[in-house]
Structures are given as C-alpha cells and as structure tokens.
C-alpha positions in Angstrom: -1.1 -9.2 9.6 -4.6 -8.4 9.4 -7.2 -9.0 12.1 -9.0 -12.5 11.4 -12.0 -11.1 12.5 -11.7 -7.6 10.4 -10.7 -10.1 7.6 -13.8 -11.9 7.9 -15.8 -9.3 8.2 -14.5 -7.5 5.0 -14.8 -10.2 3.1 -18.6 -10.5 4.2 -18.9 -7.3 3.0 -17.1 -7.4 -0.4 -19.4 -10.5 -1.4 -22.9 -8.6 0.1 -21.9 -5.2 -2.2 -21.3 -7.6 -5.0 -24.8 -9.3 -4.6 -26.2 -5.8 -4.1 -24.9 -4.4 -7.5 -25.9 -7.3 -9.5 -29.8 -6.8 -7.8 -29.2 -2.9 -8.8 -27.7 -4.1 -12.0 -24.8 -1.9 -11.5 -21.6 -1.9 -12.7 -18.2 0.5 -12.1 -16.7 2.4 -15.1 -14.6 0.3 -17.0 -11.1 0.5 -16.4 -10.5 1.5 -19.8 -12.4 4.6 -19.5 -10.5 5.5 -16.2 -7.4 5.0 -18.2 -8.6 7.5 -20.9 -9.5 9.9 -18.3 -5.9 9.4 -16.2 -4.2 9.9 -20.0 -6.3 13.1 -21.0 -5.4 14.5 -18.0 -1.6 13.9 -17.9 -1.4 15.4 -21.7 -3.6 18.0 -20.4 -6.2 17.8 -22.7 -9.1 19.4 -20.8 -12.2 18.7 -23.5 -11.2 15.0 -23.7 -10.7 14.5 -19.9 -14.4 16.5 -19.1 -15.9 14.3 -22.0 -15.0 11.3 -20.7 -15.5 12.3 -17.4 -19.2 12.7 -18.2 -19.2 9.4 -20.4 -18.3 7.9 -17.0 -20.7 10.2 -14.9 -23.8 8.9 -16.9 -23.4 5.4 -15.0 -25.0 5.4 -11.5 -22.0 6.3 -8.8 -21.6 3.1 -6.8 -22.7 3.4 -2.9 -20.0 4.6 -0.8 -21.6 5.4 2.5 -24.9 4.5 4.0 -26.1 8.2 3.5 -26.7 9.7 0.2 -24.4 13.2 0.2 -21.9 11.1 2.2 -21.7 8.6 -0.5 -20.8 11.5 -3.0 -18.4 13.4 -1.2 -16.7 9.6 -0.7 -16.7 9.1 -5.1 -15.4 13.1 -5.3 -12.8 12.4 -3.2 -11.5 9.4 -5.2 -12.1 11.1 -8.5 -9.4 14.0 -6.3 -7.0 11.1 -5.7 -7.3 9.2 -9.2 -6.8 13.4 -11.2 -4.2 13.3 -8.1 -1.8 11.0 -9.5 -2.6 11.8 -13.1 -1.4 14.9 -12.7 1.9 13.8 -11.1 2.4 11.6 -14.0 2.1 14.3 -16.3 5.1 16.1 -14.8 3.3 18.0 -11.7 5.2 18.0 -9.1 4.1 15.4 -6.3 4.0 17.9 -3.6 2.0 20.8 -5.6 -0.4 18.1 -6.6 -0.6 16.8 -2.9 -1.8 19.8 -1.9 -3.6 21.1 -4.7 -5.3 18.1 -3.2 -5.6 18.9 0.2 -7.4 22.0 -0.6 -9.9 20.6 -2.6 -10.8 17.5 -0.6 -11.3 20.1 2.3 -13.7 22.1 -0.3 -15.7 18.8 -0.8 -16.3 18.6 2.7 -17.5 22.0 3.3 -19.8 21.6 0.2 -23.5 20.1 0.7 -25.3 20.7 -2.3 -24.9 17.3 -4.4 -25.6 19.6 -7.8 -22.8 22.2 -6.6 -20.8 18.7 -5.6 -21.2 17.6 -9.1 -20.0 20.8 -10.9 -17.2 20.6 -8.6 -16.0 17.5 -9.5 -15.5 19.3 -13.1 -13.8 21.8 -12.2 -11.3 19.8 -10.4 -9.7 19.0 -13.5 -9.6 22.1 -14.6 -7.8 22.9 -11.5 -5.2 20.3 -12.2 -4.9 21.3 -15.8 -4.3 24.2 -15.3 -1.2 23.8 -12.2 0.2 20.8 -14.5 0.3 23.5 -17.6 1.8 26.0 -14.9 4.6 23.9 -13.6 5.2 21.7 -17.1 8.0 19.6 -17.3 10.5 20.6 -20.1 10.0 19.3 -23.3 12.3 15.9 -23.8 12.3 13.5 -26.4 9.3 11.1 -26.3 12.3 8.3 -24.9 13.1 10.7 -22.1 9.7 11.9 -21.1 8.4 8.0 -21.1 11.7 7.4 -18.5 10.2 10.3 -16.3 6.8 9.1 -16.4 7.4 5.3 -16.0 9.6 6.9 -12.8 6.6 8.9 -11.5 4.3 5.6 -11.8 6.4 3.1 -10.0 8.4 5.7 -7.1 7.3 2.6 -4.3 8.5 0.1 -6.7 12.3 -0.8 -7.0 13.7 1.1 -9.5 17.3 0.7 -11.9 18.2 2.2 -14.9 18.3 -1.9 -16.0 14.9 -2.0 -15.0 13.4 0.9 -16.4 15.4 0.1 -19.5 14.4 -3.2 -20.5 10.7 -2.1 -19.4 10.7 0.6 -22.3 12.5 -1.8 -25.0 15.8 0.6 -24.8 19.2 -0.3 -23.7 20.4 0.9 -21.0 23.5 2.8 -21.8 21.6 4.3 -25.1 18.6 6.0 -21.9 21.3 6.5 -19.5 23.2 8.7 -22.2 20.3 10.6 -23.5 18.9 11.1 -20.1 21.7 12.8 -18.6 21.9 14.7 -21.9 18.6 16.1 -21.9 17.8 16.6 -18.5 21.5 17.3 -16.6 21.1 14.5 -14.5 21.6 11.0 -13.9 18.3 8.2 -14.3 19.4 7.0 -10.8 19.8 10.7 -9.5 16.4 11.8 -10.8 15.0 8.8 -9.1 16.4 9.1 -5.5 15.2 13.3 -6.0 11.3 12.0 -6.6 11.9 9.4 -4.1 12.6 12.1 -1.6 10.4 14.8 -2.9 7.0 12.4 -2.4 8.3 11.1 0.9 8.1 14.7 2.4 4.4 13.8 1.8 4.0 10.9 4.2 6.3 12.7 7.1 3.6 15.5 6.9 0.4 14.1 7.0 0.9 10.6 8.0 1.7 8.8 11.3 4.0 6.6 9.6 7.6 6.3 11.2 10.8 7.4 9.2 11.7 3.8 9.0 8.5 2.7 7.6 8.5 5.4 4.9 12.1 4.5 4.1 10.8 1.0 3.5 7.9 2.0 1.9 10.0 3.8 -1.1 12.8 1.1 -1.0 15.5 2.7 0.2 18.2 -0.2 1.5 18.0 0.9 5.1 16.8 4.3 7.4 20.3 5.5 7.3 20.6 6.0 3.6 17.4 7.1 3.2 18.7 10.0 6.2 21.5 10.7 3.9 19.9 11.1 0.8 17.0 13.4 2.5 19.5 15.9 3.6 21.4 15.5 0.6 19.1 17.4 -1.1 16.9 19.1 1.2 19.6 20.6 4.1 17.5 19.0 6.7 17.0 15.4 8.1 13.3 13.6 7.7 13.3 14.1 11.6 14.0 17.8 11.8 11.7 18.6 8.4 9.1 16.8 10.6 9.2 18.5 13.4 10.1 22.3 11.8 6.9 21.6 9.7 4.8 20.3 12.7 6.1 23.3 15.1 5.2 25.6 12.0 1.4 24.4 12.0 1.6 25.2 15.7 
C-alpha cells in the first residue's frame, strides 16, 4: 500500500497542476486523437500517424518538469512509450519494439536542442514504421488478426479463448478452429508464447522478482510460469537473468 504521506502529497499535486492548467487555459490532446495516432501507427500508415501527430503538436505540451528542455525530453519519452505499444499491437514483436525503445529514449537524452528534439519525435514513428513493416505479422483473416491484437492489448490481463471469444462477438470453437488453421497454433498456446516473450522484458531491465512478474502476467503460480519459460526458451527466468546480466558485464 502506498505511503499516506506520498498519497497526500500526490494528491496535492494532481489538484495544483489542475488549477495551473485551467489559469494557463490548457488542455491535453483528446484521447480520441491519441487513439487515431495509436491506430495509424499499428496499420502503418506513416502520413496519417505524422498528421495527426502534428494536429496534436499544435496544442501547448503540458509541463512535465520544472525546467523547460527537461519538460520536453519527459513528453518525447511518453510519445516513445505510447508509438511503443502501438507498434506491438500492430504485430511488432514486444522485444524488438522494447528496444527499438531503449535506443531512442537514450537518443532523447543525449539530445539538447528542443527544435532537433522536435524533429525527433517525427522521426520516431518512422522508426517504428518502418521495423513494424520489417518484422509484419502474416496476413490472417480480419477474425484472426483481431484475436492477435486483442492478445497483444490485454497480455497482463487474464486471458481464455472464452474470453477473448465472447469479447470479439465469435464463438469460441468457430476462433479456436480458424486460429489454429491459420496460424499453426493453439489461441491458448499463442498466448502463453507472448506471455513469455514480454516477460523477458521485465527480468532484464527491471528489479522486479520472478514471482512478481509471474503474478504480474497471471500465470497460476512461479512454478508454471518456470515451466512454461523454459518450455520455450531452453532456459529458466533465473538463468536467462543472470546469462543476460553476466553478458552486460
């Protein structure tokens, strides 16, 4: 549980930027422009993803940081993370796009020139355009690739072929057939595959313990989640940990 104090003092916070932004009379980009941007770049349609990249661009960035370059490196690096997971829900896979991130949220920081900054932010999505093009996910039928994506979206949630199935208007033995038809594999097999590919992420650049990132993607308990991970990868989350770790050494 959180910190009463730190709770307090967030909350303090959130209502002091709010009275701050009405003064300024700002506002933050509507969420339905964000989801045209997030959908532009998942089809990969570069002109409408910069367009409407700009339409949101014209509005005044909201204060992220005390100092001014500060405050822009903060927005870049949330535009990264928002093109991020667009990009994995267009069929990139979760670890190229992690990186691809990586890369570019270390080029923000070595950047200090807010119009070189701004420029960059642009050609971000051309970055992830481009890999996501590179590394396209076959071509399915519209049923199948809304299963994948749906699957991409919700890999912390719990996740059935029931589920996904009555979420998508479909019955399940009708996505469960075609699935396996189209793509060789089984809904729940696919799933547990992504739910080990994106957890590689957290065992390399987080502190979080294998139990808490077996939690954190639902797995029933550590030991399965063990089981699964060197299922498919030859290794246990322990010894890909440390190999990578040793390998950075």
């Amino acid at each position: 549980m959180m910190d009463a104090s730190l709770q307090k003092k967030i909350v303090k916070q959130y209502y002091k930027a709010r009275i701050e932004n009405q003064k300024n009379e700002y506002l933050h980009p509507s969420y339905q422009l964000e989801q045209k941007l997030i959908t532009a770049i998942k089809l990969g349609n570069e002109k409408e993803a910069i367009s409407t990249l700009k339409e949101i661009n014209k509005q005044k960035r909201a204060k992220l940081a005390n100092n001014t370059l500060r405050s822009l490196k903060n927005s870049l690096i949330g535009s990264c993370t928002i093109f991020t997971r667009a990009a994995i829900q267009g069929g990139l896979h979760p670890e190229s796009a992690y990186n691809l991130s990586d890369v570019l949220i270390q080029e923000i920081e070595s950047m200090d020139d807010p119009a070189k900054l701004e420029e960059f932010e642009i050609n971000m999505i051309y970055t992830f355009i481009r890999e996501l093009k590179n590394e396209q996910l076959p071509k399915y039928t519209n049923i199948v690739m809304q299963t994948i994506s749906y699957i991409h979206e919700h890999i912390l949630h719990e996740l059935s072929l029931e589920k996904i199935a009555k979420d998508l208007y479909i019955h399940p033995s009708y996505l469960s057939n075609i699935f396996k038809k189209e793509t060789g594999t089984t809904v729940s097999n696919y799933i547990n595959q992504k739910k080990i590919e994106e957890s590689k992420y957290f065992l390399l650049h987080s502190e979080l313990s294998i139990s808490d990132i077996s939690n954190l993607f639902r797995f029933c308990n550590q030991s399965y989640y063990t089981a699964l991970f060197k299922k498919y990868t030859g290794v246990t989350p322990k010894d890909f940990r440390e190999l990578n770790h040793q390998n950075e050494s």
